[in-house]
N, CA and C atoms of all chains as a GROMACS GRO file, in nm:
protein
  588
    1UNK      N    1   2.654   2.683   0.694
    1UNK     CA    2   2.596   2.550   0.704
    1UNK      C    3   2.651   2.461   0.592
    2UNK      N    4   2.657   2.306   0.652
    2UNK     CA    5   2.723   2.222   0.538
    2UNK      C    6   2.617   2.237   0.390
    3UNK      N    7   2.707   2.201   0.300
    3UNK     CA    8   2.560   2.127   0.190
    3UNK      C    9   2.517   2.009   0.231
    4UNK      N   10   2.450   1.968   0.090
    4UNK     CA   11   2.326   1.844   0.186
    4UNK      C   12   2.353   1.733   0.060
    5UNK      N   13   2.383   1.634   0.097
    5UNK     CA   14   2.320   1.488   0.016
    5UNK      C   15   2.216   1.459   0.095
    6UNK      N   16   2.095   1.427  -0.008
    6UNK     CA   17   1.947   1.411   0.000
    6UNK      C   18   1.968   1.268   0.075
    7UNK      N   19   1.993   1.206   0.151
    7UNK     CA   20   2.003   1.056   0.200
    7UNK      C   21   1.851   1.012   0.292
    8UNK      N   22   1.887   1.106   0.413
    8UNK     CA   23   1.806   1.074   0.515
    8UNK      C   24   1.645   1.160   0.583
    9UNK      N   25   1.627   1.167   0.436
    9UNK     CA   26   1.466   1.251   0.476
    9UNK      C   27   1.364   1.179   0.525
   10UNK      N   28   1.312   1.237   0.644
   10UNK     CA   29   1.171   1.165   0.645
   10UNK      C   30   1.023   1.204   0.601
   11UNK      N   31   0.993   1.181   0.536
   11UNK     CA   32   0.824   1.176   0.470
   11UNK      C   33   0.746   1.138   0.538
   12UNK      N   34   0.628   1.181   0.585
   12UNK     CA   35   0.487   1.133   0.655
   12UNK      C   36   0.398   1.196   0.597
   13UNK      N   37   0.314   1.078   0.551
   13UNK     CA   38   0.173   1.082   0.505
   13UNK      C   39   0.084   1.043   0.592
   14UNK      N   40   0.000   1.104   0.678
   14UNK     CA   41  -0.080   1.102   0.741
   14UNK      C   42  -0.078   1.022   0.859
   15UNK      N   43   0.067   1.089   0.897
   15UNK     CA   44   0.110   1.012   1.024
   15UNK      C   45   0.203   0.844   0.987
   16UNK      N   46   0.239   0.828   0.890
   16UNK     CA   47   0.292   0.691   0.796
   16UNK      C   48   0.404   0.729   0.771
   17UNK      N   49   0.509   0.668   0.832
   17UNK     CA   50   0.640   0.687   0.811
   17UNK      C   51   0.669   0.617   0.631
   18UNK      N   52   0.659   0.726   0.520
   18UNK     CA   53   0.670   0.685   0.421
   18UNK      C   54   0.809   0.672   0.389
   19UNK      N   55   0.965   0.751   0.434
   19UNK     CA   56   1.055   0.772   0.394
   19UNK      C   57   1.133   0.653   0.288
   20UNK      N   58   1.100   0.533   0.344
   20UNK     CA   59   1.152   0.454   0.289
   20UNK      C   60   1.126   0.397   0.158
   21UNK      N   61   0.986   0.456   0.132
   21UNK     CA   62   0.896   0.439   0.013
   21UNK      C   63   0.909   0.534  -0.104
   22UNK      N   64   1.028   0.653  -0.035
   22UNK     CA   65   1.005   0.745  -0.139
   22UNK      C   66   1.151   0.801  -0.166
   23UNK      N   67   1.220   0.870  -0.270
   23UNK     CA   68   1.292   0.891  -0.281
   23UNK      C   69   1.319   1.011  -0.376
   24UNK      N   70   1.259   1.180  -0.357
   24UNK     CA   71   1.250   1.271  -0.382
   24UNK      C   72   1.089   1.356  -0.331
   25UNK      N   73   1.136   1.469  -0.306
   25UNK     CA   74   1.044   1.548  -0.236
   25UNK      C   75   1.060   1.659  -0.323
   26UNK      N   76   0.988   1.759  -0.326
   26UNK     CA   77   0.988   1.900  -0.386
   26UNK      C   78   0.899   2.006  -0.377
   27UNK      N   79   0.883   2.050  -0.276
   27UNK     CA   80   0.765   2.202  -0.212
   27UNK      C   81   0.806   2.314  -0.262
   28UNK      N   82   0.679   2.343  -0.337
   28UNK     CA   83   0.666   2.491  -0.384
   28UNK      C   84   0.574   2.515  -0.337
   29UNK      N   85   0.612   2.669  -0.314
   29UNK     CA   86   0.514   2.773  -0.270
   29UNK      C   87   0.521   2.937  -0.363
   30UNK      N   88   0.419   2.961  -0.394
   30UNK     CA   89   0.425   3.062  -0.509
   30UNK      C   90   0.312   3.128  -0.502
   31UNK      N   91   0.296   3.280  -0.460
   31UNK     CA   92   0.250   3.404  -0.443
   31UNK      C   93   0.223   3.420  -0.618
   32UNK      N   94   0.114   3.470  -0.672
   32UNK     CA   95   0.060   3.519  -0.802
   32UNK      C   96   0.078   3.619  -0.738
   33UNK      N   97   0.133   3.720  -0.922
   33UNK     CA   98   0.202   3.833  -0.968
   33UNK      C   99   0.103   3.915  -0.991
   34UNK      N  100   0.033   4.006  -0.908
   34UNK     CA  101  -0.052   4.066  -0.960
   34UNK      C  102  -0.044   4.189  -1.028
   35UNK      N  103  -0.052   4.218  -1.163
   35UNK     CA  104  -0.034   4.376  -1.164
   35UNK      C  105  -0.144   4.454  -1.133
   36UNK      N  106  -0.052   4.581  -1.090
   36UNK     CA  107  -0.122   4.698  -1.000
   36UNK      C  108  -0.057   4.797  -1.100
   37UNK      N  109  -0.032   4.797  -1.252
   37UNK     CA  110   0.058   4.897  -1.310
   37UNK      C  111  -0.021   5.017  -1.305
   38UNK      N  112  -0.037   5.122  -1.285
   38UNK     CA  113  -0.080   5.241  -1.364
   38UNK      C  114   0.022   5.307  -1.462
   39UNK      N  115  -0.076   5.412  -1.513
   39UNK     CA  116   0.036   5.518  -1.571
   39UNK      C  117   0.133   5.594  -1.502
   40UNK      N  118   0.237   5.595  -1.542
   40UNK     CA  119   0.356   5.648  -1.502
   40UNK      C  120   0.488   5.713  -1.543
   41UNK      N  121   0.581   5.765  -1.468
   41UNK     CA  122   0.623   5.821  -1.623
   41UNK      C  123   0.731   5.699  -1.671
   42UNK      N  124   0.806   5.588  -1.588
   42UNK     CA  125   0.887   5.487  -1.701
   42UNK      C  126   0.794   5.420  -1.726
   43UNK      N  127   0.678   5.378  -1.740
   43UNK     CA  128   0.647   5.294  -1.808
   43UNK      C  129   0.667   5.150  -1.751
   44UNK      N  130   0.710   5.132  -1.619
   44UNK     CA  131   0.744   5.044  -1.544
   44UNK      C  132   0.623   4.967  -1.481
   45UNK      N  133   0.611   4.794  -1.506
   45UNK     CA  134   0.516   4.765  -1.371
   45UNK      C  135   0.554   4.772  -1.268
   46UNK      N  136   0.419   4.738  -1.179
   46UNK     CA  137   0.434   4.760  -1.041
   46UNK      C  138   0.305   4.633  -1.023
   47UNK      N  139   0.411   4.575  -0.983
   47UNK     CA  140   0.325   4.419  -0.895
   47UNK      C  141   0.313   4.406  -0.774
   48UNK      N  142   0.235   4.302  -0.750
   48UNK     CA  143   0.190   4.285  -0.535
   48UNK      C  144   0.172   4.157  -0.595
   49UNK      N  145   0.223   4.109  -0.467
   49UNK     CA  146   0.180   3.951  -0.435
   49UNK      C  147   0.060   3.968  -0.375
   50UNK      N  148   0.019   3.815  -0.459
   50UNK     CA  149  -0.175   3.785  -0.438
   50UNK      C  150  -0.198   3.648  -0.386
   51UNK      N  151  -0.227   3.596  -0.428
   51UNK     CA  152  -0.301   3.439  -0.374
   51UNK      C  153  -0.130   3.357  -0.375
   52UNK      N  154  -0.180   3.281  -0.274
   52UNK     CA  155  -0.050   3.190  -0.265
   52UNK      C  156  -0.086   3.028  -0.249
   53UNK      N  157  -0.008   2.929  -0.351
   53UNK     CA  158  -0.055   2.823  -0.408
   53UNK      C  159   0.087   2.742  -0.392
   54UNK      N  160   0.057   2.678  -0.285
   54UNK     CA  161   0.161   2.559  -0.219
   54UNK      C  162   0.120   2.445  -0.238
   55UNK      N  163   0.234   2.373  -0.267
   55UNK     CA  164   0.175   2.205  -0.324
   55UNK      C  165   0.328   2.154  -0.282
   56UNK      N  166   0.372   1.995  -0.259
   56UNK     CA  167   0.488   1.936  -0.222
   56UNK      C  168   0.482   1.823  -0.311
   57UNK      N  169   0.540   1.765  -0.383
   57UNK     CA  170   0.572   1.677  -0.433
   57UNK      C  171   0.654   1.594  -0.439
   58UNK      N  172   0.600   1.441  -0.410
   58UNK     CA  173   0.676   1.314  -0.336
   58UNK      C  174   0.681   1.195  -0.486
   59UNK      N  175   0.847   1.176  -0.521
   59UNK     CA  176   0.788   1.012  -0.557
   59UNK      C  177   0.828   0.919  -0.457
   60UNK      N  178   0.731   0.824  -0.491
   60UNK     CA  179   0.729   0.737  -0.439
   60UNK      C  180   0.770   0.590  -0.494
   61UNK      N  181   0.807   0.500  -0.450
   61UNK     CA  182   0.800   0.366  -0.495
   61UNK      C  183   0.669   0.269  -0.460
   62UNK      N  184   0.625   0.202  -0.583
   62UNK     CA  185   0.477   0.198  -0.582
   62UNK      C  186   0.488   0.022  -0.477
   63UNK      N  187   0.388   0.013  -0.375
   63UNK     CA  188   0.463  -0.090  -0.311
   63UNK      C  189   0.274  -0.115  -0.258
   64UNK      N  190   0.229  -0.228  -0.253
   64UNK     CA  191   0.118  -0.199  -0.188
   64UNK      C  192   0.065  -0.327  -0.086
   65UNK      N  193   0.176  -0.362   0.015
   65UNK     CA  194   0.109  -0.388   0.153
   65UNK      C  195   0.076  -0.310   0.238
   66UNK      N  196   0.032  -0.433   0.356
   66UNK     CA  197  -0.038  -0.376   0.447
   66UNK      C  198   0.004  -0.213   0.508
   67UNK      N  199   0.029  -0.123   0.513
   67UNK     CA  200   0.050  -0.029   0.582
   67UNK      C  201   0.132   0.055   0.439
   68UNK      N  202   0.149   0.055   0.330
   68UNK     CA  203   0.267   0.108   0.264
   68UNK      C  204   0.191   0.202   0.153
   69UNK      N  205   0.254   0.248   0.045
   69UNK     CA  206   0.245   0.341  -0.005
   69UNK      C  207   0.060   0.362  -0.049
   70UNK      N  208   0.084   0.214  -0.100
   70UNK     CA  209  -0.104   0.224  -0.168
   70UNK      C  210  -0.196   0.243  -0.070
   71UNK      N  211  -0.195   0.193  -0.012
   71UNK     CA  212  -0.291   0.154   0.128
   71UNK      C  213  -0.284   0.282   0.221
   72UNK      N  214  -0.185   0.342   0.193
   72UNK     CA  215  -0.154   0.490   0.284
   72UNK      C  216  -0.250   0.602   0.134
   73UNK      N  217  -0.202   0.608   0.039
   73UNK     CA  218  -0.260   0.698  -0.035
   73UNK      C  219  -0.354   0.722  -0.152
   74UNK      N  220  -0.445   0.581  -0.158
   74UNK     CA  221  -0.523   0.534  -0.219
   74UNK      C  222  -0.664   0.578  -0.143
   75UNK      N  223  -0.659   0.528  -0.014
   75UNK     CA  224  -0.790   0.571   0.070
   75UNK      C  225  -0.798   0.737   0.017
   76UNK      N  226  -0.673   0.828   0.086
   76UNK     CA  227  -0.700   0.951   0.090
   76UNK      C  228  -0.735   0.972  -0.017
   77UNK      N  229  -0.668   0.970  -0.146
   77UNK     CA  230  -0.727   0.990  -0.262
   77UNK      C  231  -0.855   0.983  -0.319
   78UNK      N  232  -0.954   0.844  -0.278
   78UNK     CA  233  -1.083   0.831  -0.309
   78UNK      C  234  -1.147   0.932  -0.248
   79UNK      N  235  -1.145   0.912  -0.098
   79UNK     CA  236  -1.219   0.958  -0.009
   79UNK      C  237  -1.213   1.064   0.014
   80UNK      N  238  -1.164   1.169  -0.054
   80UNK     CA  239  -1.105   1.309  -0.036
   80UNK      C  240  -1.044   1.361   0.078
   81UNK      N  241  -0.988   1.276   0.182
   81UNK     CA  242  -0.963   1.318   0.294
   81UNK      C  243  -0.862   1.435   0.285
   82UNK      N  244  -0.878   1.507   0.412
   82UNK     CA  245  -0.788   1.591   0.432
   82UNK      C  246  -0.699   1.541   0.532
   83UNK      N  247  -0.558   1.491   0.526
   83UNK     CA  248  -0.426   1.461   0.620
   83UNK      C  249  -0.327   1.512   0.639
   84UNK      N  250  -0.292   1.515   0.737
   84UNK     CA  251  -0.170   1.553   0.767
   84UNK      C  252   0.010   1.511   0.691
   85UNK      N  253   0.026   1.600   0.658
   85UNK     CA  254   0.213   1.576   0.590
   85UNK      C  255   0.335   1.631   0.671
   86UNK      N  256   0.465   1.574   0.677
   86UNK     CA  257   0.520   1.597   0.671
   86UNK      C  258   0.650   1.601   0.626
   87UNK      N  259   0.754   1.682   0.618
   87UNK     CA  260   0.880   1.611   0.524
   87UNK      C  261   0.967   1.741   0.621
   88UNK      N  262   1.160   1.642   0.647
   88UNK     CA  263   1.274   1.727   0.745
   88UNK      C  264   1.345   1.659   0.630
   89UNK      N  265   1.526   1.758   0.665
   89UNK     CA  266   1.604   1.686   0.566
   89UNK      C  267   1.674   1.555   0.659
   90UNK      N  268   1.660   1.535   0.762
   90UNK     CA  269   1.741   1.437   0.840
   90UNK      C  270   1.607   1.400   0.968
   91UNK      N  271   1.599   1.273   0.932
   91UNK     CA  272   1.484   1.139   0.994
   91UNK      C  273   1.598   1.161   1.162
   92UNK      N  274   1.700   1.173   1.163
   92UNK     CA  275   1.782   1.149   1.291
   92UNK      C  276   1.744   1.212   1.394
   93UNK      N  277   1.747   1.340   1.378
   93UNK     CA  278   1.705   1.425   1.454
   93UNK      C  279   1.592   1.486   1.478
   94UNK      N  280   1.498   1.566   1.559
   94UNK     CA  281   1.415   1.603   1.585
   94UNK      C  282   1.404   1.744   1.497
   95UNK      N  283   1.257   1.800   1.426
   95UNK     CA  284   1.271   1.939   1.405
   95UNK      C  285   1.403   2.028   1.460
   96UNK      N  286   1.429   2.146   1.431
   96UNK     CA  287   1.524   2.220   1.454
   96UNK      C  288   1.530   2.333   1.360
   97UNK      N  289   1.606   2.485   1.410
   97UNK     CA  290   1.667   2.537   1.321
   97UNK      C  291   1.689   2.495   1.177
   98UNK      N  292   1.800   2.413   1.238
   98UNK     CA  293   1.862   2.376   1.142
   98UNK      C  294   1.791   2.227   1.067
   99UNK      N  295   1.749   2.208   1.116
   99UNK     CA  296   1.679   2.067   1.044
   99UNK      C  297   1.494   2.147   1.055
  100UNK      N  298   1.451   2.191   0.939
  100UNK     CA  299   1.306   2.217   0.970
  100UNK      C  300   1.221   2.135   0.908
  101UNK      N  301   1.090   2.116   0.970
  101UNK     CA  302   1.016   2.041   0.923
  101UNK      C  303   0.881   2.073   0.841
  102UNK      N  304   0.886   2.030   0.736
  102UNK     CA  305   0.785   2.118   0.690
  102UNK      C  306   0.589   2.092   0.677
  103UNK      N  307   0.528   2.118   0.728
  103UNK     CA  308   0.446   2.048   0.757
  103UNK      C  309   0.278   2.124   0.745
  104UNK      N  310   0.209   2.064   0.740
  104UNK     CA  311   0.037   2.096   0.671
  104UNK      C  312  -0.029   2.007   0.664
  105UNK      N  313  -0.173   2.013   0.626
  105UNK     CA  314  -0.267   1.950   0.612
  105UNK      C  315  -0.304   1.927   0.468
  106UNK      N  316  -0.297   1.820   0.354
  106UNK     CA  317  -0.285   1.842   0.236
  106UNK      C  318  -0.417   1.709   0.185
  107UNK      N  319  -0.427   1.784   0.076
  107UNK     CA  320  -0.550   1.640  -0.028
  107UNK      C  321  -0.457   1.597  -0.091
  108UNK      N  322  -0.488   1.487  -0.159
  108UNK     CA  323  -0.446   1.404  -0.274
  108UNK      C  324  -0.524   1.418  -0.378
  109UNK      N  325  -0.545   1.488  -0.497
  109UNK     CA  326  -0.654   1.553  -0.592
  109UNK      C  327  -0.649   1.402  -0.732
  110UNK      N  328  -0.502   1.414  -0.741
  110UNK     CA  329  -0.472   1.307  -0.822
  110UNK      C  330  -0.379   1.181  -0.810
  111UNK      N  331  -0.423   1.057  -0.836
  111UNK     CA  332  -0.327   0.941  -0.791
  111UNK      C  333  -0.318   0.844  -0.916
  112UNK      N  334  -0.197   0.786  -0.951
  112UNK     CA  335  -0.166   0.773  -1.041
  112UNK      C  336  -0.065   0.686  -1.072
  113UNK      N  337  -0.028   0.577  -0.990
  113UNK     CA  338   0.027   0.466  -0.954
  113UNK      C  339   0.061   0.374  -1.144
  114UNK      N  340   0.168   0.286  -1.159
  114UNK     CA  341   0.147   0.239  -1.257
  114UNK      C  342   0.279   0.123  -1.277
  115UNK      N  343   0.339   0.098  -1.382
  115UNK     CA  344   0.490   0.038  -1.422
  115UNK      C  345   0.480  -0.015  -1.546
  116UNK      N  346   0.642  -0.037  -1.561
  116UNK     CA  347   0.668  -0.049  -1.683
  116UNK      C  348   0.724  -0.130  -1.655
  117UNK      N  349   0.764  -0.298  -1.770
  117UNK     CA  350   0.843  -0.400  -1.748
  117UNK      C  351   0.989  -0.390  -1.757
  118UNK      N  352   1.016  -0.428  -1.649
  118UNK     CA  353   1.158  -0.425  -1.594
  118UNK      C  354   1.207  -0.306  -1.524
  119UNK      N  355   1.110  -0.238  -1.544
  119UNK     CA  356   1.142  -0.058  -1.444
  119UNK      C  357   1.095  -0.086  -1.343
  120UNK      N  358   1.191  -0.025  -1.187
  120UNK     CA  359   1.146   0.015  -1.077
  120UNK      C  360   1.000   0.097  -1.085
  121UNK      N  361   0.918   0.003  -0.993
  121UNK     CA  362   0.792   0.111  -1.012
  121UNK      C  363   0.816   0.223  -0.931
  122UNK      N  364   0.811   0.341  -0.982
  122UNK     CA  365   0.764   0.453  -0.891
  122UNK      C  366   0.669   0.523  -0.989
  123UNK      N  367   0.619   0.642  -0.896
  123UNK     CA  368   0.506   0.801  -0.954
  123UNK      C  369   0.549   0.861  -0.859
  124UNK      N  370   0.472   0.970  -0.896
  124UNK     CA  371   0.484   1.120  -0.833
  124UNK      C  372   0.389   1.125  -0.790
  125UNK      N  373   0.364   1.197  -0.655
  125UNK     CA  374   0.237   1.219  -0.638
  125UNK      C  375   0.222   1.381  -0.556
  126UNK      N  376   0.117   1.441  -0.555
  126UNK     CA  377   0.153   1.596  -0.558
  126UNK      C  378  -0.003   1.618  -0.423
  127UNK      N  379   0.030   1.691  -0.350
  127UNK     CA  380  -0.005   1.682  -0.258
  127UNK      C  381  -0.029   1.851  -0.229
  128UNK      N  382  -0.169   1.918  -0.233
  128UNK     CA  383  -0.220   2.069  -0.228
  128UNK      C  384  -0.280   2.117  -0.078
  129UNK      N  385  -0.211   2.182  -0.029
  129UNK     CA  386  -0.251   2.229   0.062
  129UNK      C  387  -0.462   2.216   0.065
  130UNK      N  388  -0.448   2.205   0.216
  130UNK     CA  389  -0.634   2.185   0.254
  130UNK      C  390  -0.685   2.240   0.316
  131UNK      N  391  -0.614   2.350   0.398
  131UNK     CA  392  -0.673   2.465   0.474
  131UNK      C  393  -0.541   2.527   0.438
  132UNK      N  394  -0.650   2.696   0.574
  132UNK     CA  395  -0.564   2.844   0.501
  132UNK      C  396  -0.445   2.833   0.590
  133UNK      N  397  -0.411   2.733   0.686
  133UNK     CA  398  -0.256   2.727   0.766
  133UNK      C  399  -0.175   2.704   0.666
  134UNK      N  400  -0.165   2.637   0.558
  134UNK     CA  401  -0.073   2.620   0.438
  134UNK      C  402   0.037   2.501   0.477
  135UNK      N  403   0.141   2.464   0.395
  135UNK     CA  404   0.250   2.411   0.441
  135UNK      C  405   0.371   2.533   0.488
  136UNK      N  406   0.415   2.498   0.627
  136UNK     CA  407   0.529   2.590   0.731
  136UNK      C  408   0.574   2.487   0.736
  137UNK      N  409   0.733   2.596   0.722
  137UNK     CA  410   0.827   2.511   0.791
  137UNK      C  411   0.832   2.545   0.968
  138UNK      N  412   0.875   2.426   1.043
  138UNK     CA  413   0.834   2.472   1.162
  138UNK      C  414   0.997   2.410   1.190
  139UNK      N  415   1.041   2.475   1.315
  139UNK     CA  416   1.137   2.480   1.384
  139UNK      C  417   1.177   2.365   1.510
  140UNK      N  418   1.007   2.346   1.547
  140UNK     CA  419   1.016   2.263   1.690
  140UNK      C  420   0.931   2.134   1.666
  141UNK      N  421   1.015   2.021   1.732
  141UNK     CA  422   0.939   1.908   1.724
  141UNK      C  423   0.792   1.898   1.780
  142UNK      N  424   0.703   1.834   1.699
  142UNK     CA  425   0.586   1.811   1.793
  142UNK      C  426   0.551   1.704   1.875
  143UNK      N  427   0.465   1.814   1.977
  143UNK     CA  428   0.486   1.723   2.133
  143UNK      C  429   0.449   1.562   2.129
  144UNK      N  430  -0.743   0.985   2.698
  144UNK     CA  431  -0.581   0.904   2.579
  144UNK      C  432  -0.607   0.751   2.572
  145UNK      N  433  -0.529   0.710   2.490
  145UNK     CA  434  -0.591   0.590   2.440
  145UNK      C  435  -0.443   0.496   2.404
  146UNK      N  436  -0.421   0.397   2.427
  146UNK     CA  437  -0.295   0.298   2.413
  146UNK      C  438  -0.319   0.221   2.274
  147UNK      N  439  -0.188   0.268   2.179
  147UNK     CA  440  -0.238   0.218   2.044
  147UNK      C  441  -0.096   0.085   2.061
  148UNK      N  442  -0.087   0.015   1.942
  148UNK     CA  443   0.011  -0.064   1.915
  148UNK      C  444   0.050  -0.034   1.750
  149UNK      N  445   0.166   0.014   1.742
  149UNK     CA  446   0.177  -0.013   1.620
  149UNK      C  447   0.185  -0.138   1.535
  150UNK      N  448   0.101  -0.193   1.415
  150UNK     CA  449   0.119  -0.329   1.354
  150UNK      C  450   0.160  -0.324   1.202
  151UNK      N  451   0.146  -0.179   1.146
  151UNK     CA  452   0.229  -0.213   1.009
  151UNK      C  453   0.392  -0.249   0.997
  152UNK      N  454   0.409  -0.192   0.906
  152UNK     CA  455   0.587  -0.209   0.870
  152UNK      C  456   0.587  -0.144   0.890
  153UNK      N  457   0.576  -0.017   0.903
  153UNK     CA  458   0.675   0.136   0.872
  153UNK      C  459   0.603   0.270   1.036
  154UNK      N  460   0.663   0.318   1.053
  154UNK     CA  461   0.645   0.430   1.205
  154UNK      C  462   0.556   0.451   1.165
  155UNK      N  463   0.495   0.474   1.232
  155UNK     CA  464   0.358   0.564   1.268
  155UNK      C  465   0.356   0.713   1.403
  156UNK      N  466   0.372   0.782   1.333
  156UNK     CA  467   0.402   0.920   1.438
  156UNK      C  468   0.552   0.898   1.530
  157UNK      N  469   0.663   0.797   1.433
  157UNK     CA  470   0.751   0.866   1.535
  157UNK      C  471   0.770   0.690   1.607
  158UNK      N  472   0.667   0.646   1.576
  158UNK     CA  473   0.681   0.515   1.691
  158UNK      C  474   0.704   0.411   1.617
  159UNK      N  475   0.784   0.306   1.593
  159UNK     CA  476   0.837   0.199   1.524
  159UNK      C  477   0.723   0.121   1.549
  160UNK      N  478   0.732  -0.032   1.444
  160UNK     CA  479   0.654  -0.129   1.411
  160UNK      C  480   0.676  -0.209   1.532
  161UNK      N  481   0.573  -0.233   1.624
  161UNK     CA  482   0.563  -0.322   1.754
  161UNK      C  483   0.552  -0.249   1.843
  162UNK      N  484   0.578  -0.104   1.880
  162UNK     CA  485   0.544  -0.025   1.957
  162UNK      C  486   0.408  -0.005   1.984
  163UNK      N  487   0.458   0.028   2.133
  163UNK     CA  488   0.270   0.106   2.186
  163UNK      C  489   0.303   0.189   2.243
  164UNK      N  490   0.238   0.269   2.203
  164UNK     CA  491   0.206   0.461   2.258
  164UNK      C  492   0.088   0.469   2.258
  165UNK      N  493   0.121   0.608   2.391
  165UNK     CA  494  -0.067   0.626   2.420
  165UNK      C  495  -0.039   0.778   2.332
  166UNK      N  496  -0.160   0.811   2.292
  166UNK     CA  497  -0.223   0.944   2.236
  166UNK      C  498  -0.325   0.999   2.215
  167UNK      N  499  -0.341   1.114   2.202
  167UNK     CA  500  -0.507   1.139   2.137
  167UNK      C  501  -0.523   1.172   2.008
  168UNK      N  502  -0.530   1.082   1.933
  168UNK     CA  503  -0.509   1.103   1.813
  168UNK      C  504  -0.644   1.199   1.731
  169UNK      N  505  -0.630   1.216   1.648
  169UNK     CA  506  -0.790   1.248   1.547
  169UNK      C  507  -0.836   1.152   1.553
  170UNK      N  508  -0.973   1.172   1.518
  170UNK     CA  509  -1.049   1.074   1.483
  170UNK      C  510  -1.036   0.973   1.400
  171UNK      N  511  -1.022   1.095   1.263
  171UNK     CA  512  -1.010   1.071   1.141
  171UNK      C  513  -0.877   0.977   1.103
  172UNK      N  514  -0.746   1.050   1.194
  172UNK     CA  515  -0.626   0.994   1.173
  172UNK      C  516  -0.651   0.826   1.226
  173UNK      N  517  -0.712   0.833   1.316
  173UNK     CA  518  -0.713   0.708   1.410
  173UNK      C  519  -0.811   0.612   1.289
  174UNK      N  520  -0.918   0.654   1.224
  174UNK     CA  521  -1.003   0.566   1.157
  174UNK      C  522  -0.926   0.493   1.037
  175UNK      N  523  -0.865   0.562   0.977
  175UNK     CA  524  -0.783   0.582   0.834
  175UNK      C  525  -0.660   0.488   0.911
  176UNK      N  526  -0.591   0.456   1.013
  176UNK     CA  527  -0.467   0.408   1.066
  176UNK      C  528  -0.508   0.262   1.064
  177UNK      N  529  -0.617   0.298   1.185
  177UNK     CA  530  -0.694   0.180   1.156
  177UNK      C  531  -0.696   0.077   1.043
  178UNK      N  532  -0.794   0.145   0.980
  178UNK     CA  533  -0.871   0.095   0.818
  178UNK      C  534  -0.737   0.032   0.764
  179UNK      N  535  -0.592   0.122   0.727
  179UNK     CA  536  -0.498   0.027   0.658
  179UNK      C  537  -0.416  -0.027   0.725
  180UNK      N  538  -0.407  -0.040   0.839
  180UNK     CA  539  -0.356  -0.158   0.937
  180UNK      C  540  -0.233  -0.115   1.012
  181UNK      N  541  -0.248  -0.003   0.981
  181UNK     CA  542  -0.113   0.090   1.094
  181UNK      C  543  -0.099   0.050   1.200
  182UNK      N  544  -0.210   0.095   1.252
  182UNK     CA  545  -0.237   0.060   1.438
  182UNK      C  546  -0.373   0.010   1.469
  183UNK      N  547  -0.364  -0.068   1.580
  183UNK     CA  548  -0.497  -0.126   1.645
  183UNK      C  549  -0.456  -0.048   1.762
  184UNK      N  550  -0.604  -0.040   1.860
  184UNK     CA  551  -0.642   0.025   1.971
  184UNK      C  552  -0.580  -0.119   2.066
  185UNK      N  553  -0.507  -0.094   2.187
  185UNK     CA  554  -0.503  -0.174   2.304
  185UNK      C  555  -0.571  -0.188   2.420
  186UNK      N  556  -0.623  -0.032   2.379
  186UNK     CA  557  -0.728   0.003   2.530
  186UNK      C  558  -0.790   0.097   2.507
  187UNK      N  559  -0.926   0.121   2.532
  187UNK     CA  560  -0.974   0.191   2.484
  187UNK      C  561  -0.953   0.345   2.537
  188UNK      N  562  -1.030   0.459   2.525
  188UNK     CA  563  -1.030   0.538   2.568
  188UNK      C  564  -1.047   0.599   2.700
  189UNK      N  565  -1.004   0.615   2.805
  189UNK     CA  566  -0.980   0.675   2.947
  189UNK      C  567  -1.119   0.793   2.917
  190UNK      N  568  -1.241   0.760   3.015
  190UNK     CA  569  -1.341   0.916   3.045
  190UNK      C  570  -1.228   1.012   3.116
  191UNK      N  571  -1.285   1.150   3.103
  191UNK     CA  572  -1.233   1.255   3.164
  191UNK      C  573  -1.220   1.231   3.316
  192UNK      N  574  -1.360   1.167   3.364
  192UNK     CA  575  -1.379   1.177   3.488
  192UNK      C  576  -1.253   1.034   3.562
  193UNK      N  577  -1.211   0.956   3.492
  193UNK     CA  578  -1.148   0.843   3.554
  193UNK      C  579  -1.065   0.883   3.620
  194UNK      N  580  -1.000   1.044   3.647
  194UNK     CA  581  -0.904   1.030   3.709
  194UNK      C  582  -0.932   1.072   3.884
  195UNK      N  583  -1.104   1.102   3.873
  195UNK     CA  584  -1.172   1.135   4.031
  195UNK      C  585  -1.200   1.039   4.061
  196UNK      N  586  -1.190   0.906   3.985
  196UNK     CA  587  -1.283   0.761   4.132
  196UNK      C  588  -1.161   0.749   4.183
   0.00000   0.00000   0.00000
């Protein structure tokens, strides 16, 4: 497969075509290390994966009309809603193999909007899984 | 299903600004779309039964 320049991702926040509002994404997903060491004879641990703690992280450019970044993630934030996300590496095409989409139901815990004079406004904003489906990458467009 | 219009700037599920699509959306999604001016309703909701008269 080719490599990738990050150009044409699309972002959705709760059904809100954010892509244009944002310009870096970053999903982790990370299984805790549990040790299970006993005694033995090297002296070696022995770990299992335990709880698993997925979060995606979007900046954004801070923009706040009708339909745009604030107005999309300000409500969720107060209101604790739980919404729908998603993020593909290419807006062109539909889910795929090769283009997957990664997608869940996530809170907004913290929001945090701001600027500095003469700086492009942007923040980060970090987005935690809200049920036990988690963020998947999924393969097929939805219907 | 229900005939929305899109009225913000930016897609909404896929559907550009001036578009109308029908769907069944969430509730929740639909209230919240609403509330920041995504989409307005064009028609309301179709009963189950409308499709026996």
């Amino acid at each position: 497969m080719p490599k990738r320049i990050a150009l044409m991702d699309s972002v959705e926040v709760d059904s809100v075509d954010l892509s244009d509002f944002s310009r870096s994404v970053r999903f982790t997903s990370e299984h805790d290390q549990v040790d299970v060491s006993g005694f033995n004879p090297t002296g070696a641990n022995e770990f299992l994966a335990g709880q698993t703690t997925q979060s995606v992280t979007v900046e954004f450019f801070g923009s706040y009309g009708t339909g745009e970044v604030h107005a999309t993630l300000y409500p969720i934030h107060k209101d604790r809603e739980v919404v729908p996300f998603a993020w593909r590496p290419d807006q062109n095409t539909p889910a795929s193999a090769t283009n997957p989409e990664l997608r869940g139901n996530v809170q907004l815990l913290q929001y945090g909007p701001g600027g500095t004079r003469g700086d492009v406004d942007t923040f980060e904003a970090t987005f935690i899984t809200a049920d036990p489906a988690g963020l998947v990458f999924e393969t097929t467009p939805l219907p | 299903m229900t005939t929305y219009k899109v009225t913000g700037p930016t897609a909404f599920q896929g559907h550009k600004p001036g578009e109308q699509f029908d769907a069944d959306l969430d509730e929740n999604v639909e209230r919240r779309a609403i509330a920041r001016g995504s989409i307005k309703k064009t028609t309301a909701k179709k009963k189950e039964d409308d499709s026996d008269a």
